[in-house]
C-alpha positions in Angstrom: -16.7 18.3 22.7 -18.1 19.3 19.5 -18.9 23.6 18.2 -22.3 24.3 18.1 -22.0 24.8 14.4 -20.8 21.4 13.8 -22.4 18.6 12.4 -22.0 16.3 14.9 -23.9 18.7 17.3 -27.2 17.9 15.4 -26.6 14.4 17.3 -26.4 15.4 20.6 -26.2 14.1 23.6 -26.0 11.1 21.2 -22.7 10.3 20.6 -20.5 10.8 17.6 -17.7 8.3 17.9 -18.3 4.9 20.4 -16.0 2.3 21.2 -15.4 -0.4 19.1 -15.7 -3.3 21.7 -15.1 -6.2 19.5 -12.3 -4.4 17.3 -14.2 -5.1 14.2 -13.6 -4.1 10.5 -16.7 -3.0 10.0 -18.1 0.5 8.5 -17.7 3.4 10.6 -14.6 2.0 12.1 -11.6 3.7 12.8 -8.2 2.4 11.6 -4.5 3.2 10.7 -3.0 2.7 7.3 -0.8 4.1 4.7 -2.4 6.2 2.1 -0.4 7.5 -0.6 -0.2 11.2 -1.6 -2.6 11.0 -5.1 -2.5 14.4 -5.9 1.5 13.3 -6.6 2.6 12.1 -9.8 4.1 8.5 -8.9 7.6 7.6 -10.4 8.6 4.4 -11.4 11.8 1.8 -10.9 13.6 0.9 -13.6 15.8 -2.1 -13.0 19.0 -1.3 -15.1 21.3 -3.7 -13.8 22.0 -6.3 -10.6 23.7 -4.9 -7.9 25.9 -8.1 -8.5 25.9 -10.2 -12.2 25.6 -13.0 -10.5 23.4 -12.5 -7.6 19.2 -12.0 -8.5 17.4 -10.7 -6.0 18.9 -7.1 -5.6 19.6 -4.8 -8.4 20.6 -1.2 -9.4 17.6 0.9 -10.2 16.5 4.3 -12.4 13.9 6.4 -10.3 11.4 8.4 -12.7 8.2 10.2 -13.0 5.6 7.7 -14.8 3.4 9.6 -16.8 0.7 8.2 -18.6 1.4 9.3 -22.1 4.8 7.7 -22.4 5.1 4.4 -23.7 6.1 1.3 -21.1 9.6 0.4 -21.2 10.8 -3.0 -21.2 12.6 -2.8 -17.9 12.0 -6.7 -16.3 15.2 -8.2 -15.7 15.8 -11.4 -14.0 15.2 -9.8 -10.5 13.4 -12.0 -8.0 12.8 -9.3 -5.9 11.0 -7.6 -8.6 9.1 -9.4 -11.2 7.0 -8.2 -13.7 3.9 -9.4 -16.1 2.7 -8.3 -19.0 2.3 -4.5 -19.4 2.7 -3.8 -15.7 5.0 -1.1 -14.0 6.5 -0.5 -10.6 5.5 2.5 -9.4 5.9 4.4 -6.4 3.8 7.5 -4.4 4.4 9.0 -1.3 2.5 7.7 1.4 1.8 8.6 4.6 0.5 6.6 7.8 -2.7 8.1 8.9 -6.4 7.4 10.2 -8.8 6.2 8.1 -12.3 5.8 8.1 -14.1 2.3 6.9 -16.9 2.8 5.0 -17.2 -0.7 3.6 -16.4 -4.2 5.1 -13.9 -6.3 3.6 -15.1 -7.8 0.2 -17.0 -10.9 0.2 -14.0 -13.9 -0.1 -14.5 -15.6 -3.7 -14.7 -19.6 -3.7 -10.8 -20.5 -3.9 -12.3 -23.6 -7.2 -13.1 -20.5 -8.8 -9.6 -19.1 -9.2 -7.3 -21.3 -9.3 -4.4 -20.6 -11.0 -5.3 -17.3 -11.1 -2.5 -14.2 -9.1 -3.8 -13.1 -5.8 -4.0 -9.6 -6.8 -7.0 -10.8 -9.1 -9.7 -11.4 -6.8 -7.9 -10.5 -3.1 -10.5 -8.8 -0.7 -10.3 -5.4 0.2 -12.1 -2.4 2.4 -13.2 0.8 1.2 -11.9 3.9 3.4 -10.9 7.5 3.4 -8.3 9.5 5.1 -8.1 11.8 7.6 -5.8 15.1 7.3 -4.7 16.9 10.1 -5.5 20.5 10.4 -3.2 21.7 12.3 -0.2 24.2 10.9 2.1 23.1 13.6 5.8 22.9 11.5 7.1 23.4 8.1 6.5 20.0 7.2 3.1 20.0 7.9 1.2 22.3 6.0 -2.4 22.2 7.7 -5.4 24.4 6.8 -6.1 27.5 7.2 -8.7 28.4 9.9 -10.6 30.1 6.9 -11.4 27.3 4.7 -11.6 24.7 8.0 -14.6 26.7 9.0 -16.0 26.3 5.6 -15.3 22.8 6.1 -17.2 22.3 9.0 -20.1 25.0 7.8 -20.4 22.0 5.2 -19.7 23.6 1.9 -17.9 21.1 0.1 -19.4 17.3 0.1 -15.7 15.9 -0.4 -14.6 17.6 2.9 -15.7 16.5 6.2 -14.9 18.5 9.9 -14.0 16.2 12.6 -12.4 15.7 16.1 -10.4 12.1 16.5 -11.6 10.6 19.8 -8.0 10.0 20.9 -6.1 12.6 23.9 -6.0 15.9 22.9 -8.5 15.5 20.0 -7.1 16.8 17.2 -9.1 19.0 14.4 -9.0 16.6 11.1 -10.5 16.7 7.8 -12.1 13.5 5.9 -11.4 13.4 2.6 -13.8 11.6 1.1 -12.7 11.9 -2.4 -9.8 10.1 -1.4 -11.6 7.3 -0.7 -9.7 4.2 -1.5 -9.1 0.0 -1.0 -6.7 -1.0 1.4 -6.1 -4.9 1.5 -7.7 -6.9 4.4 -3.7 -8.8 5.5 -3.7 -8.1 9.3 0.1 -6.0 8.1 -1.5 -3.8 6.4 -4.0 -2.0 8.7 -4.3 -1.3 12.5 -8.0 -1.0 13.8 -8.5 1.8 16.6 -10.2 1.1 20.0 -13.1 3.7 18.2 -15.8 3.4 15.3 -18.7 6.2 14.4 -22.3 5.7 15.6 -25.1 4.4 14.0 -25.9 8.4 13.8 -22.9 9.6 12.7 -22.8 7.0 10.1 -25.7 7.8 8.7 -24.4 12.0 8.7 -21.2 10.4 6.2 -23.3 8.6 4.0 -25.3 11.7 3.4 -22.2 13.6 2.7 -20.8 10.3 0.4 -24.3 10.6 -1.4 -23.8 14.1 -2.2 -20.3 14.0 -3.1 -21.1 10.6 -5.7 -24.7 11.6 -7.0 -24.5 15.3 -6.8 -27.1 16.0 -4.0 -28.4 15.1 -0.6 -31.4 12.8 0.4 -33.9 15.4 0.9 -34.8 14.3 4.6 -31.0 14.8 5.3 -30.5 16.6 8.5 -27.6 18.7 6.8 -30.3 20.3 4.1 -31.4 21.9 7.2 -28.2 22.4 9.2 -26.9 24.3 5.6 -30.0 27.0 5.6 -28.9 27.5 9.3 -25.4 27.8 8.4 -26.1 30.1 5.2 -28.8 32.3 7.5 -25.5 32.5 10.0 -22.8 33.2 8.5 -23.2 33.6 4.7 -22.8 37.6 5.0 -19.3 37.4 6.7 -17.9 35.0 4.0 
């Protein structure tokens, strides 16, 4: 299933991605979510008026880039659908529904006599994942990779990128972007969980990669210190 000069082949015939019997949110699992575009700038709503003058909960609204150098405007009319506190904005990014990977649980649930009175928002429990990309160049609104920099991908030149084959029909070539990793809330709306999760192996192979990405270097007894002097014996001279 996997290239020879893959990372998951230094696993083998252990296997890279298992089901996930119990369909638990757990770390290594595989899930569906939205994840927003954050190379994008976001844009704001600006409430400028009510749809009707006498009607609250629909309005007529100003779409603009929000930039962080501009100063907040006062934009909170009476609109029930869209209230706002303090010095907070609405903004708005592209997003896009796609597989993620878990690499944490959802948060530990905080004791509800310690917050009372307090908005959701402040202590709600989340999951930490990262999205996958497809790498495919398959019509002009997808833009892919090339086959160049996906084999640099998979050579495991970059800790922020990560090779991979989704184990659904057809298994499609994606990219992990770790450096995209982000929290997604733990409502059962806003995620789907897959019928697959990564082995305890496999696992292991992302944290090394997360490691090196957050602290600048791998774990010494890292299988991919060794799988790079392969790959750089290999195939350095025809990069």
């Amino acid at each position: 299933m996997f290239p020879d000069d893959s990372l998951q082949s230094l696993i083998q015939p252990s296997d890279w991605w298992v089901k996930n019997v119990n369909k638990n949110l757990c770390r290594g699992a595989l899930v569906f979510s939205f994840a927003p575009h954050v190379d994008q700038i976001p844009y704001t709503f600006e409430p400028v008026g009510r749809t009707q003058a006498t009607e609250h909960d629909s309005a007529t609204v100003r779409v603009s880039q929000l930039k962080v150098d501009q100063p907040l405007k006062n934009t909170n009319l009476p609109v029930a659908a869209m209230p706002l506190h303090g010095n907070e904005v609405w903004a708005a990014y592209r997003a896009k529904k796609r597989p993620c990977l878990v690499l944490s649980s959802d948060s530990i649930s905080v004791d509800k006599s310690l917050i009372l009175g307090k908005p959701n928002h402040a202590t709600a429990p989340t999951f930490l994942a990262a999205p996958y990309y497809g790498v495919n160049q398959n019509n002009e609104k997808r833009s892919g990779y090339s086959p160049e920099f996906v084999e640099r991908v998979r050579h495991c030149e970059y800790p922020q990128f990560h090779w991979d084959k989704l184990p659904f029909i057809g298994g499609e070539e994606s990219i992990l972007r770790l450096d995209h990793l982000q929290p997604f809330g733990v409502h059962h709306d806003a995620y789907k969980i897959s019928d697959y999760m990564l082995s305890p192996d496999a696992v292991e192979m992302i944290d090394d990669l997360l490691r090196w990405l957050v602290w600048g270097g791998l774990p010494e007894t890292s299988l991919i210190v060794e799988y790079r002097k392969l790959i750089e014996t290999t195939f350095t001279a025809s990069y």
